[in-house]
C-alpha positions as CSV (number, residue, x, y, z in Angstrom):
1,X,85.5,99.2,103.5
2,X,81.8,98.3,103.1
3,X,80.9,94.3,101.9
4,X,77.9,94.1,99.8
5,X,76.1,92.4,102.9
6,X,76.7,95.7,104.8
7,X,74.9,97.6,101.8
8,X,71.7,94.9,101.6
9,X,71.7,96.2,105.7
10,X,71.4,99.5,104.8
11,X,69.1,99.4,101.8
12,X,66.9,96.9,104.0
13,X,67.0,99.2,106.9
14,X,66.3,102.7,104.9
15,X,63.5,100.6,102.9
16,X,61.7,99.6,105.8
17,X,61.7,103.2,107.3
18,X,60.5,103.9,104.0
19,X,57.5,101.2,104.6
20,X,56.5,102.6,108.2
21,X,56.9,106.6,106.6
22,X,54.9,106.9,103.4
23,X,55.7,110.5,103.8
24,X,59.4,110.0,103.3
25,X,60.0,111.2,99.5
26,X,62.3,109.0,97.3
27,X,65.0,111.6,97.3
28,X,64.9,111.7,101.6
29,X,65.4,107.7,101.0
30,X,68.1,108.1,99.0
31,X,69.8,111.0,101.3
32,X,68.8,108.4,104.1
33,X,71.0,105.6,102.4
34,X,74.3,107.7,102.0
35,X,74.0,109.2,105.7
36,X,74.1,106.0,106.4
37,X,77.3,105.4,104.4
38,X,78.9,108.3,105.7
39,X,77.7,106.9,109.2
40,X,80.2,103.9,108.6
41,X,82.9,105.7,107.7
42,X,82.4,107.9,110.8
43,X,82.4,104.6,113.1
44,X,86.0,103.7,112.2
45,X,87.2,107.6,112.4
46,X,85.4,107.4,115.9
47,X,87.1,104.0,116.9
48,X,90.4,105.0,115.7
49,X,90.1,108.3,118.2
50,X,88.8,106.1,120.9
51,X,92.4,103.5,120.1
52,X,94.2,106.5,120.4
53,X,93.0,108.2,124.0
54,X,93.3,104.8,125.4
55,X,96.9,104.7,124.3
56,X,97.2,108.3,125.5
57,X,96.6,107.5,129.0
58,X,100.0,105.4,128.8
59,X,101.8,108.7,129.0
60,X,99.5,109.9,132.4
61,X,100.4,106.2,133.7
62,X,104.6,107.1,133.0
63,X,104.3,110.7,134.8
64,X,102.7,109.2,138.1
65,X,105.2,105.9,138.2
66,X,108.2,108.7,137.9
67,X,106.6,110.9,140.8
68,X,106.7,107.4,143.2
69,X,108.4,107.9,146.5
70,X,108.8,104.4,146.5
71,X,108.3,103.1,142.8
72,X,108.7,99.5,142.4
73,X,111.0,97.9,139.9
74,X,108.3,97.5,136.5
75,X,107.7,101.7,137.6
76,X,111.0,102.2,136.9
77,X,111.4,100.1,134.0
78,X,108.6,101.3,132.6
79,X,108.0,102.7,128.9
80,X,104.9,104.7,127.8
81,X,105.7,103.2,124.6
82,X,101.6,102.0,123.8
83,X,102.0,106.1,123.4
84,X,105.1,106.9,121.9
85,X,105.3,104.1,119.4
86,X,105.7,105.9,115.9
87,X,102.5,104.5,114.1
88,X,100.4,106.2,117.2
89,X,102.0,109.2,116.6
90,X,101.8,108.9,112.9
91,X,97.9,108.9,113.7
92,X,98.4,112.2,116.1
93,X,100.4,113.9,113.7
94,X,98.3,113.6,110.4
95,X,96.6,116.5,110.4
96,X,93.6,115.4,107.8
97,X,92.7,113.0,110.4
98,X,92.8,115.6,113.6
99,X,90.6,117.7,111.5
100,X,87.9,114.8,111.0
101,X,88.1,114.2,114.9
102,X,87.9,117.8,115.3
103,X,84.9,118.5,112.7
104,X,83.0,115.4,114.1
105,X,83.3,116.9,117.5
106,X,84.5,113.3,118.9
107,X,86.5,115.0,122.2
108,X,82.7,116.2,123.3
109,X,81.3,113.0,123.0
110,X,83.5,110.7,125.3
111,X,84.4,111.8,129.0
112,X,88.2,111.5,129.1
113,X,88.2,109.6,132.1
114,X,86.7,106.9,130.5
115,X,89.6,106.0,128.2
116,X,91.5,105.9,131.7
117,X,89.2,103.6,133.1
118,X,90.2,101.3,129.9
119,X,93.7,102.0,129.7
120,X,93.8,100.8,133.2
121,X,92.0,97.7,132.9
122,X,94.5,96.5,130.2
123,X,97.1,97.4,132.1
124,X,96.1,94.9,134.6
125,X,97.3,92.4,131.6
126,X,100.2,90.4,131.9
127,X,101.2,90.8,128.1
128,X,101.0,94.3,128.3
129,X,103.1,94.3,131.6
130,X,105.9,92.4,130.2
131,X,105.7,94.7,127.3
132,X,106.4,97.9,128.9
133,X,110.1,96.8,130.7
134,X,111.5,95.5,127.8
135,X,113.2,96.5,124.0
136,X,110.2,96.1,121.3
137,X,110.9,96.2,117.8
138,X,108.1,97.8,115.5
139,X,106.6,94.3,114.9
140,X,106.0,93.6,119.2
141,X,104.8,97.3,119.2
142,X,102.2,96.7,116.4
143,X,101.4,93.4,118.4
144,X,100.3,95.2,121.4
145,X,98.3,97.8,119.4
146,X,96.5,95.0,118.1
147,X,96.6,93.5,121.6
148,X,94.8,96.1,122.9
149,X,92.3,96.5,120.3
150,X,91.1,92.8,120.8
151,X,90.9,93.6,124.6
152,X,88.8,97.0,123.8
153,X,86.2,94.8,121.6
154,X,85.5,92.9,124.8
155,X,85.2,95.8,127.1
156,X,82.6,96.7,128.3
157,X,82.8,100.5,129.0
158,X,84.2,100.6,125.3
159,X,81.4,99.1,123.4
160,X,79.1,101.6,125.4
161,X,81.0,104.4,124.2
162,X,80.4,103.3,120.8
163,X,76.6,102.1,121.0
164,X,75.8,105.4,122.9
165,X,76.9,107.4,119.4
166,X,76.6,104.5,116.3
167,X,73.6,102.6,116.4
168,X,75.4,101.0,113.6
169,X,77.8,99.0,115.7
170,X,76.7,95.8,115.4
171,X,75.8,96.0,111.9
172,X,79.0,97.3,110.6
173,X,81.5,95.9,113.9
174,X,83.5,93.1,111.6
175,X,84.3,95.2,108.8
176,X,85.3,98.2,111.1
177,X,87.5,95.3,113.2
178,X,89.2,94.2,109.7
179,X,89.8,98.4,108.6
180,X,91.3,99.6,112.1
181,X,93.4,96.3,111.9
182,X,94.2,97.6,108.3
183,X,95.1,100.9,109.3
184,X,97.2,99.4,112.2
185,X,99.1,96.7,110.2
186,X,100.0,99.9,107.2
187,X,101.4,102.5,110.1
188,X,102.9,104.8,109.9
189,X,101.5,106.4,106.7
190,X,103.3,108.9,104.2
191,X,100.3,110.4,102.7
192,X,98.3,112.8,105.2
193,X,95.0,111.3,103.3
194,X,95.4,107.7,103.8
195,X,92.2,107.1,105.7
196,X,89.9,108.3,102.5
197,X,91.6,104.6,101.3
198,X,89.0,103.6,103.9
199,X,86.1,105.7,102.6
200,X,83.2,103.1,101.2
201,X,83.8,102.6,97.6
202,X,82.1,103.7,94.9
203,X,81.6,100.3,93.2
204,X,80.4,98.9,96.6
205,X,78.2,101.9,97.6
206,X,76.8,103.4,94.6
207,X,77.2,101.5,91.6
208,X,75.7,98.7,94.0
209,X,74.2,99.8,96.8
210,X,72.4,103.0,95.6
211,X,71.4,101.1,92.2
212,X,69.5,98.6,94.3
213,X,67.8,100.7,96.3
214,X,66.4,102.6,93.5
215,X,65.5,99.5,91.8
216,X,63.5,98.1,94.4
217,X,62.1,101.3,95.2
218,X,61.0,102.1,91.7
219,X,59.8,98.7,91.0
220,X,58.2,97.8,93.8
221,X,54.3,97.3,92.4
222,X,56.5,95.3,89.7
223,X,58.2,93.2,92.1
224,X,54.9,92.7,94.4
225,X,53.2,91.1,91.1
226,X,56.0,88.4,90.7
227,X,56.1,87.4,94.2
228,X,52.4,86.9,95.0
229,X,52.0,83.8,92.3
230,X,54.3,82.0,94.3
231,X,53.2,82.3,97.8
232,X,50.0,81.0,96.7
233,X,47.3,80.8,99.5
234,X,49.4,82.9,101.3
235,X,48.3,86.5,101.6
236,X,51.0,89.1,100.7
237,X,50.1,91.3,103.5
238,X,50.1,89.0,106.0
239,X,53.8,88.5,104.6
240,X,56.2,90.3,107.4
241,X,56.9,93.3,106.2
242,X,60.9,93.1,106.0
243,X,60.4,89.6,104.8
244,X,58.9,91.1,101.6
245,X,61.2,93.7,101.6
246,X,64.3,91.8,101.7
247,X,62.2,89.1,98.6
248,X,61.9,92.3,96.7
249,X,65.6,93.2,96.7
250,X,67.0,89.7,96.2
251,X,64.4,89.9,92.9
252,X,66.3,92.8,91.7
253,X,69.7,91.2,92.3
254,X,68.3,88.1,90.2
255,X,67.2,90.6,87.8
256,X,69.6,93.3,87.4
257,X,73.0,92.1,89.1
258,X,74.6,90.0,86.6
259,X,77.9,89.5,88.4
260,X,76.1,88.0,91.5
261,X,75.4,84.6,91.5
262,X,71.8,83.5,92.0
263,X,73.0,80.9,94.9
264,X,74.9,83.6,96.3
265,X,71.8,86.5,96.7
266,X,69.7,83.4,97.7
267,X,71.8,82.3,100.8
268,X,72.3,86.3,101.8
269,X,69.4,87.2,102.0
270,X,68.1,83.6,103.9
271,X,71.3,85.1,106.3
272,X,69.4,88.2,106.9
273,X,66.2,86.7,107.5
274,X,68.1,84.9,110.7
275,X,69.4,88.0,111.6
276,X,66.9,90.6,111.4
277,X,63.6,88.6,110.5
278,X,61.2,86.8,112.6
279,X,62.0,82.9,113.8
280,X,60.5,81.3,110.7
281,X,61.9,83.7,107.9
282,X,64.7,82.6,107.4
283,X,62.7,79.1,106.1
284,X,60.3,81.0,104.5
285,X,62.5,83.0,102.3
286,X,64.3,80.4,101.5
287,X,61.8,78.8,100.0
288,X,60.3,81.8,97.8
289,X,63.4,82.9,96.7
290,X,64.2,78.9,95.7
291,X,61.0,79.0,93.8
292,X,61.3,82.4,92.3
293,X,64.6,82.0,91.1
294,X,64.1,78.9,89.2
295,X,60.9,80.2,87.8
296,X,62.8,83.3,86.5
297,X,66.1,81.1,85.3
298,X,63.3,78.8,83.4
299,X,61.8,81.9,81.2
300,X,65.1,83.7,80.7
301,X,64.5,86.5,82.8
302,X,67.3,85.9,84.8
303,X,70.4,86.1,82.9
304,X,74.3,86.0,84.6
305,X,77.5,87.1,83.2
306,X,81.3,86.6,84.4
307,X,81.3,85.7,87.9
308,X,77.7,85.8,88.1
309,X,77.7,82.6,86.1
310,X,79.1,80.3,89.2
311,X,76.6,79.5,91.9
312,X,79.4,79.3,94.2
């Protein structure tokens, strides 16, 4: 589920607390990384229960159109179908899933009549009110889900729900976007385990993610004494501090990640810089990393394999 940009995050962000901590022991910075993981993976288990209470409220909406003294004609053509749809209740009925929700304590987190509040705003939507009079196929119903999943991203009241519990939404939002549209698109399931598909894996997490970390960790007096011939008259602690962070992983990378094209660290971690970094990092990592590379490619330290062998 992860990308390796989402891993650099959290290796940048565990580093840095790290930086500001001196207290906090290798082995807490580790633990730190893989809550973080886990924290991810909790994210889409949250937003899938949040998808699922919205479409819930459909069957509230159903029970008040029936009790209608004088119910119009779409509240008696109505279907509570964004409910009843089989790949919702494929969700409701796995029970490995109902025991994540359960064991994360998600129905104590959100007030129920918040989903109302958002189930009622989409059904405001023309799509969705042309949907519920007439005969859907699978294909319209999985539509709709999706429907209302694009409408939830840009609601309000639902990206509070999430910020007030992940602080990891807007670091990890695409990739949990592209998995719930996965776990949409794939309904209904067979297997009770299907969402540990959607568990970060281990190539990605710790084969990557946890070996650079512990490189850049370990190495870091090493790292410091390759960077500081190359920023010259600059002085390395006047160097922002993530800025040197982020130079010190993207060394490693070069170093020890012979899969990974040199071009390709180089312009992730100058993407970073914009994101996280000050207004002139993104220029100024650029060009360390520029000169470092090609100082390390010219005495053979930096050697590619595979995939790693194409700068593009």
């Amino acid at each position: 589920m992860l990308s390796r940009r989402n891993v650099r995050i959290k290796v940048m962000q565990v580093l840095y607390a790290q930086n500001r901590d001196e207290s906090l022991t290798y082995e807490a910075t580790i633990k730190d990384y893989w809550k973080k993981i886990d924290d991810s993976f909790e994210l889409l288990l949250f937003s899938i229960y949040n998808l699922i209470q919205i479409t819930k409220s459909a069957s509230d909406d159903f029970e008040k159109r029936k009790s209608k003294h004088l119910p119009t004609e779409i509240d008696k053509k109505f279907t509570p179908k964004l409910w009843s749809n089989e790949m919702i209740q494929g969700l409701v009925k796995n029970s490995l899933l109902i025991k994540k929700f359960e064991k994360s304590g998600f129905a104590q987190k959100v007030d129920k009549d918040h989903f109302k509040t958002i189930y009622y705003e989409f059904a405001k939507e023309d799509v969705y009110n042309e949907y519920v009079v007439k005969e859907t196929n699978t294909d319209e119903n999985l539509e709709m889900l999706l429907e209302l999943f694009r409408f939830c991203r840009k609601n309000e009241l639902f990206n509070e729900i999430i910020e007030d519990h992940f602080v990891n939404w807007e670091d990890d939002k695409s990739l949990i976007i592209g998995a719930i549209k996965k776990v949409l698109k794939a309904l209904p399931y067979d297997d009770d385990k299907f969402i540990m598909e959607h568990y970060p894996d281990e190539d990605t997490s710790k084969d990557y993610g946890e070996f650079l970390l512990k490189r850049t960790f370990n190495d870091d007096k090493a790292l410091l004494g390759l960077i500081e011939p190359v920023l010259k008259n600059w002085d390395a602690e006047r160097v922002a501090i993530l800025d040197m962070i982020m130079i010190k992983m993207a060394i490693c990378e070069f170093l020890h990640c012979p899969t990974i094209p040199t071009k390709v660290t180089l312009n992730e971690y100058v993407e970073l810089a914009k994101n996280y970094s000050t207004s002139k990092s993104k220029e100024f990592i650029n060009g360390v990393l520029d000169k470092l590379s090609q100082d390390l490619i010219s005495t053979g330290k930096i050697v590619k394999e595979g995939r790693g062998l194409l700068e593009e």
